[in-house]
C-alpha positions in Angstrom: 44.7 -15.3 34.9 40.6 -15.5 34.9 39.1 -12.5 33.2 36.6 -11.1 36.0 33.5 -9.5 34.5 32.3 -6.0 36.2 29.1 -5.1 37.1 27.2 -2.0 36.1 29.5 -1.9 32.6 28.9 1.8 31.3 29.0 3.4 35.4 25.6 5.0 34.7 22.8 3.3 36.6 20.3 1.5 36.1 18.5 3.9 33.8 21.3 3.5 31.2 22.0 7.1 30.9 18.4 7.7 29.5 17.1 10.2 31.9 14.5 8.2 33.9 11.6 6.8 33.1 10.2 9.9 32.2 12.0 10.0 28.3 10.9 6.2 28.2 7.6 7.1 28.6 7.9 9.6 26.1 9.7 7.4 23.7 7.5 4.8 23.5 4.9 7.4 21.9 6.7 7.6 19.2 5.7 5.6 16.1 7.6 5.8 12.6 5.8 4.7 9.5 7.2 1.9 7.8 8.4 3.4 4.2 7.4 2.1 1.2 8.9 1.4 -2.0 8.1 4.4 -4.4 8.4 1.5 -7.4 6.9 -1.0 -6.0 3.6 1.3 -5.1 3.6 3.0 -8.8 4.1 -0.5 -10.4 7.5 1.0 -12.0 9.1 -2.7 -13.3 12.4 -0.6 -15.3 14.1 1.8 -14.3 15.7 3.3 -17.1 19.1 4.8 -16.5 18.3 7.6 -19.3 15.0 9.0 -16.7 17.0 11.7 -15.2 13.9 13.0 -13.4 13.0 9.9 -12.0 16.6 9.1 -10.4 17.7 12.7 -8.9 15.7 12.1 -5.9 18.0 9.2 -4.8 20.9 11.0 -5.8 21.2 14.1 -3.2 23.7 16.9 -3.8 26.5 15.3 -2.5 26.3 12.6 -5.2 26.2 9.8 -3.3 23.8 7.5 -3.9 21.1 7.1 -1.1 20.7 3.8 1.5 17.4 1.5 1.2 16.9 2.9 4.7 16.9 6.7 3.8 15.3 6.4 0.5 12.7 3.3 1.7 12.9 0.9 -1.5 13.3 -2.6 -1.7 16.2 -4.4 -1.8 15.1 -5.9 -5.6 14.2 -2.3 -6.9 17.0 -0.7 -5.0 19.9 -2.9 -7.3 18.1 -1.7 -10.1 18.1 1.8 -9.2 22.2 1.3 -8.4 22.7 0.3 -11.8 20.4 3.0 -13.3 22.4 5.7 -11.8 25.7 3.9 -12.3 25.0 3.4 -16.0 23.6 7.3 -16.5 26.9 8.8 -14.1 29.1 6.9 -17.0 27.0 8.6 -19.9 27.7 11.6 -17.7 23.7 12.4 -17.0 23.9 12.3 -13.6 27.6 13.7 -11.6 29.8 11.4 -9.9 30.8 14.3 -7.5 29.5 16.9 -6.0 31.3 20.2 -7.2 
């Protein structure tokens, strides 16, 4: 038994299920800015797990900690911030949970 591929896949049309070429058009307009690195443009080398103020900001009220992609730091200073919080949620600075 031969698999037999179908054409058209999702049953939308050639648009994809976009709406046209009118949202394309709009779509393309739209630039985001790349994020920087909040660390990396104040020249912040340590992050010390004791600076409350500086590590609430990636730690929203839910208590998880926030994605590179969300919060727009490196990968290098984002492990350092991981540990930071990890080390000041054991010294109970910052919570593990949200309550």
């Amino acid at each position: 038994m031969a698999m037999q591929r179908r054409s058209g896949g999702s049953g939308r049309g050639k648009s994809g299920g976009r709406g046209g070429d009118k949202a394309q058009t709009q779509r393309r307009g739209l630039f985001r800015r790349r994020k920087i690195c909040k660390f990396c443009a104040e020249k912040i080398d340590d992050i010390n797990y004791k600076d409350v103020r500086l590590l609430q900001p990636f730690v929203p009220e839910r208590a998880k900690i926030l994605p590179r992609r969300i919060s727009g730091t490196c990968a290098m200073h984002q492990r350092k911030l991981r540990t930071a919080i990890m080390r000041a949620r054991a010294l109970a600075l910052l919570p593990f949970v949200a309550e």
